[in-house]
C-alpha positions as CSV (number, residue, x, y, z in Angstrom):
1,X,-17.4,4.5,-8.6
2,X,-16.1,0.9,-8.0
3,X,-12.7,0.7,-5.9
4,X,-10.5,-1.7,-8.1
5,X,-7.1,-2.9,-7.5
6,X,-5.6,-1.3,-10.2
7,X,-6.8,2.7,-8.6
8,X,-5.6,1.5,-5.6
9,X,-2.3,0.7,-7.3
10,X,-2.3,3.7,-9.4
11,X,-3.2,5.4,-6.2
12,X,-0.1,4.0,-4.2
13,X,2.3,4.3,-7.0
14,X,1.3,8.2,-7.0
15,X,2.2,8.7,-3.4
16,X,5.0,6.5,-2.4
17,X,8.3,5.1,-4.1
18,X,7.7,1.9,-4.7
19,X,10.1,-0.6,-6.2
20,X,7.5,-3.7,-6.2
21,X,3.9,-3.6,-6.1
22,X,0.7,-6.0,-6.3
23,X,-2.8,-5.2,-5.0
24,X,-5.5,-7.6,-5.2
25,X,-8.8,-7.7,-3.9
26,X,-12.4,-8.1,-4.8
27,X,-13.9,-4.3,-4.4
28,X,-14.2,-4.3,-0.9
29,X,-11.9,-6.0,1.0
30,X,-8.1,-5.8,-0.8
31,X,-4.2,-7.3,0.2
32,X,-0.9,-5.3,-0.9
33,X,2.6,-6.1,-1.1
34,X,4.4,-2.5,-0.9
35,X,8.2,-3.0,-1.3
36,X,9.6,0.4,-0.5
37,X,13.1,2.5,0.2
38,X,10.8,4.6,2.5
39,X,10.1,2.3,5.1
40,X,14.0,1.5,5.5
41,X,14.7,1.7,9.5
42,X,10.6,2.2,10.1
43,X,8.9,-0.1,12.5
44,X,5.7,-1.6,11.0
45,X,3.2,1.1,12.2
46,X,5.6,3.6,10.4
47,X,5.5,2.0,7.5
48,X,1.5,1.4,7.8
49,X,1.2,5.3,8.3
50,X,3.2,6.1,5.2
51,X,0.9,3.8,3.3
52,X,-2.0,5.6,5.2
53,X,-0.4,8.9,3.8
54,X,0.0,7.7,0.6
55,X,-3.9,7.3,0.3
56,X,-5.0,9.9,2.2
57,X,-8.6,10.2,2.7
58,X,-9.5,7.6,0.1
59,X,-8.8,4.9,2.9
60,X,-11.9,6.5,4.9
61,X,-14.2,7.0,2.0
62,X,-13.2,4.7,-0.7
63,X,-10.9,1.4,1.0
64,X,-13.2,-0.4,3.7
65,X,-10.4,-3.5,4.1
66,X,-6.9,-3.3,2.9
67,X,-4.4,-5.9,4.7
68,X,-0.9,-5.1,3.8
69,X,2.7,-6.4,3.9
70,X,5.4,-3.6,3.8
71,X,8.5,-4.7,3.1
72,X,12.1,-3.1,2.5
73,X,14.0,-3.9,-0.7
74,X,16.3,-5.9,1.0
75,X,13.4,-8.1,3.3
76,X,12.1,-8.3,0.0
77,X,14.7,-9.8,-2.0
78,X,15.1,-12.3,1.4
């Protein structure tokens, strides 16, 4: 099974509260803009491991490159 953006959205969307999202990529290597409560008061690797969580193992066996930006609602809105 191909990896497309749109899993990986659906994928994100299942496991973390996200009030903006966009993922793009071309099947192997993919970029993400998470805007997310959660990562309120996190420091960037925080809010990469909740995104980590969020996948699970799919970023082992399924995501090869994913380059993120993880933003609050209010950096967002910035």
């Amino acid at each position: 099974m191909t990896t497309t953006p749109e899993l990986i959205h659906s994928y994100l969307a299942a496991g973390l509260d996200c009030s903006h999202l966009e993922v793009e990529g071309d099947g192997q290597h993919f970029q993400a803009v998470i805007v997310s409560p959660a990562f309120v008061g996190k420091r960037l690797i925080q809010r990469h491991q909740l995104v980590y969580a969020a996948l699970g193992d799919r970023m082992r066996e399924e995501i090869h490159a994913l380059s993120m930006k993880t933003l609050t609602p209010d950096e967002y809105q910035g």
